[in-house]
C-alpha positions in Angstrom: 2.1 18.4 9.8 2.5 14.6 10.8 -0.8 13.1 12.5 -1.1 9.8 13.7 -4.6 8.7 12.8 -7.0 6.1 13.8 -9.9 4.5 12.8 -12.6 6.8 13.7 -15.4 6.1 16.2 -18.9 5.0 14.4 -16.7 4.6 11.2 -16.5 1.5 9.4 -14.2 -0.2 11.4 -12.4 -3.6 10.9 -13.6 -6.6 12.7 -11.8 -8.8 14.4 -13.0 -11.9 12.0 -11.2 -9.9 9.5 -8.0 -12.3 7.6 -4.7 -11.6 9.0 -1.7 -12.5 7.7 1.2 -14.5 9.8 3.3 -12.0 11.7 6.4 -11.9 12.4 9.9 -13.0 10.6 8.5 -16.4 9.1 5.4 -14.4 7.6 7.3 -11.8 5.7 10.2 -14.4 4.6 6.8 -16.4 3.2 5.6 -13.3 1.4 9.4 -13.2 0.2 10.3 -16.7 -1.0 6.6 -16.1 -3.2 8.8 -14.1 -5.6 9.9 -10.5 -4.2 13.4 -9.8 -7.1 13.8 -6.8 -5.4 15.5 -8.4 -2.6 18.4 -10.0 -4.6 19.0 -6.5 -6.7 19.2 -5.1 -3.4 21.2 -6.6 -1.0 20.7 -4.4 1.9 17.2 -4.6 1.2 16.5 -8.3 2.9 18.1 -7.7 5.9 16.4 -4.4 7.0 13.1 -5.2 5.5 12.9 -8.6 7.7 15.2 -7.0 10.8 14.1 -3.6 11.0 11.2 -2.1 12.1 9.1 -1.6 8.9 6.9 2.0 8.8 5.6 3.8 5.6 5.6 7.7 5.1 2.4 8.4 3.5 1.0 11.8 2.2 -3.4 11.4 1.0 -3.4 14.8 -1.3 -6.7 14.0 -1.3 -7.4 14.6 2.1 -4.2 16.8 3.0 -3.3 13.9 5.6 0.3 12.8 6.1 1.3 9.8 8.2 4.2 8.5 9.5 3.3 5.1 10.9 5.7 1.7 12.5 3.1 -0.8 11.6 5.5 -4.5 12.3 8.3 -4.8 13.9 10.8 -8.0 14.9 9.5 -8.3 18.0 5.8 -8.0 17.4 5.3 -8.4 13.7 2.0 -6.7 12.3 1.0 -4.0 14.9 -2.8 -3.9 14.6 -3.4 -0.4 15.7 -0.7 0.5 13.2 -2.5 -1.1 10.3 -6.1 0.7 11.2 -4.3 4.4 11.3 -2.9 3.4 7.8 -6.2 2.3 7.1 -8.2 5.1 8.5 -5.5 7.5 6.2 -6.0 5.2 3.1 -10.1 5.0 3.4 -12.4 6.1 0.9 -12.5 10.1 1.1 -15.7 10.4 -0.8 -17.2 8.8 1.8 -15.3 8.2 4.5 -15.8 4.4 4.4 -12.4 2.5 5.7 -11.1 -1.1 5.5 -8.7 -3.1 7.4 -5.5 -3.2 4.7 -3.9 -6.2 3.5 -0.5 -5.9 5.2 0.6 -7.4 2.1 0.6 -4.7 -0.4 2.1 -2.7 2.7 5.1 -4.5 2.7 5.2 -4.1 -1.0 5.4 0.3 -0.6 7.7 -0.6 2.2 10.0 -2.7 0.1 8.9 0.5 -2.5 10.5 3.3 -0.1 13.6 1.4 0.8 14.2 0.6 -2.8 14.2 4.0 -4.0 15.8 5.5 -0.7 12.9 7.9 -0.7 12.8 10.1 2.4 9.5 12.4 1.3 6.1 11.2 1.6 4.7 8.6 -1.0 1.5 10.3 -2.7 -1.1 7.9 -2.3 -4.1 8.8 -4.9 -6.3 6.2 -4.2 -6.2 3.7 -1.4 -9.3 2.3 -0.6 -12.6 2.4 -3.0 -16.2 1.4 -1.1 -18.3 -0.3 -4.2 -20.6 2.8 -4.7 -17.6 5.2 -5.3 -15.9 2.4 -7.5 -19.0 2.0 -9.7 -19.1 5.6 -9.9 -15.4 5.5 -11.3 -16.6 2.8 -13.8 -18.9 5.0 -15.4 -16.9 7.6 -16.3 -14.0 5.6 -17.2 -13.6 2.1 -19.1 -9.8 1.8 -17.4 -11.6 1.6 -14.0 -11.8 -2.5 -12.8 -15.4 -3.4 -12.0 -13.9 -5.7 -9.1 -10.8 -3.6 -8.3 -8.5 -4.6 -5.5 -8.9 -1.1 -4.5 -12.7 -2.7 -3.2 -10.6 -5.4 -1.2 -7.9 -2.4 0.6 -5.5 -4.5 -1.6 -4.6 -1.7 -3.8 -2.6 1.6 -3.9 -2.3 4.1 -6.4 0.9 6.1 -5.9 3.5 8.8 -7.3 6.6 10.0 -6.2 7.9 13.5 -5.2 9.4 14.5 -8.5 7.8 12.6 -10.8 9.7 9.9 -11.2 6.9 7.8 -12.2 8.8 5.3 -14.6 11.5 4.6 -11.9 8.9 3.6 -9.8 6.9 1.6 -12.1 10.3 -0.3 -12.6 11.1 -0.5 -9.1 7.3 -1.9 -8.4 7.6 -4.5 -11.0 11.3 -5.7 -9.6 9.5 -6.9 -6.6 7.8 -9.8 -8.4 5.3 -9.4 -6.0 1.5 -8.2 -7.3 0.1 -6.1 -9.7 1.5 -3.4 -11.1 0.2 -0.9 -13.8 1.7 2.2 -15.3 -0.6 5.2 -16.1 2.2 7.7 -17.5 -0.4 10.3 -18.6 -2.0 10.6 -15.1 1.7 10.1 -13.1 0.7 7.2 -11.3 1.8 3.5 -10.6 -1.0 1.0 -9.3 0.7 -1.5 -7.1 -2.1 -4.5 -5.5 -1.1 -7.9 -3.8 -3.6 -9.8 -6.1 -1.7 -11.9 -8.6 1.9 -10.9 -10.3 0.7 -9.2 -13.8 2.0 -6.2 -15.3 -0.1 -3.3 -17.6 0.0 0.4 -19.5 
């Protein structure tokens, strides 16, 4: 079942002092010209990611949340309310705990789903980590960042229906644009709009 979610009332809620980045066509063709491949391997892929309306098709297994969700389109770039219901589905489900995300790394799972022409859900596994529940994940694990972009809502970890893990891992690293890591073992790909580096 498809729910459109929203930040919930007396949650952690963005404020308005939070960044946000420059809407519209001349935002995304700046986030673009920093390096996205993708788009020349792809040639239908610049014209409906900067034309179109954008949306991502999100499943949280996690929380047994899907979310189907427009969040820019041409004629209003980033749609706030858009980018807290993708929030609110992303937050921390340990603790409920939400952050505003960095439209940034939603472009890239955008840029993602076109790629790969997928038409199920993307699995998100992590979206957003508060610092307690990170710290907890650094204790039990030494492959856990102490200052994760997942603490910044600048990170995703994400699998495909399938299992095509290493297509996606491929596919994520095409782009040119963030991190990406490849955790075959666990069938994940972390994608993050921090600096262009790539890991196993």
């Amino acid at each position: 079942m498809w729910t459109d979610v929203a930040l919930q009332p007396g949650s952690n809620s963005p404020n308005n002092e939070e960044k946000w980045p420059d809407s519209g066509r001349r935002g995304f063709l700046k986030w673009a010209a920093g390096g996205v491949g993708a788009l020349a391997l792809a040639p239908g892929l610049p014209k409906a990611a900067v034309l179109r309306e954008r949306y991502l098709l999100l499943y949280n297994p996690n929380t047994s949340e899907s979310i189907r969700q427009v969040y820019w389109t041409p004629r209003d770039g980033y749609i706030r309310e858009a980018v807290n219901a993708i929030s609110w589905a992303l937050r921390d489900h340990h603790n409920d705990q939400v952050k505003l995300f960095d439209p940034n790394v939603l472009d890239q799972l955008y840029a993602l789903q076109l790629q790969l022409g997928l038409g199920q859900p993307v699995n998100v596994i992590s979206g957003y980590r508060s610092p307690s529940t990170n710290w907890r994940l650094c204790e039990g694990s030494r492959r856990v960042a102490r200052r994760s972009y997942h603490m910044q809502a600048m990170a995703l970890d994400i699998r495909v229906p399938g299992g095509r893990t290493w297509d996606l891992c491929r596919a994520a690293r095409s782009l040119g644009a963030g991190g990406v890591g490849y955790y075959p073992r666990s069938n994940f790909v972390h994608i993050d709009s921090g600096p262009v580096r790539y890991w196993s």
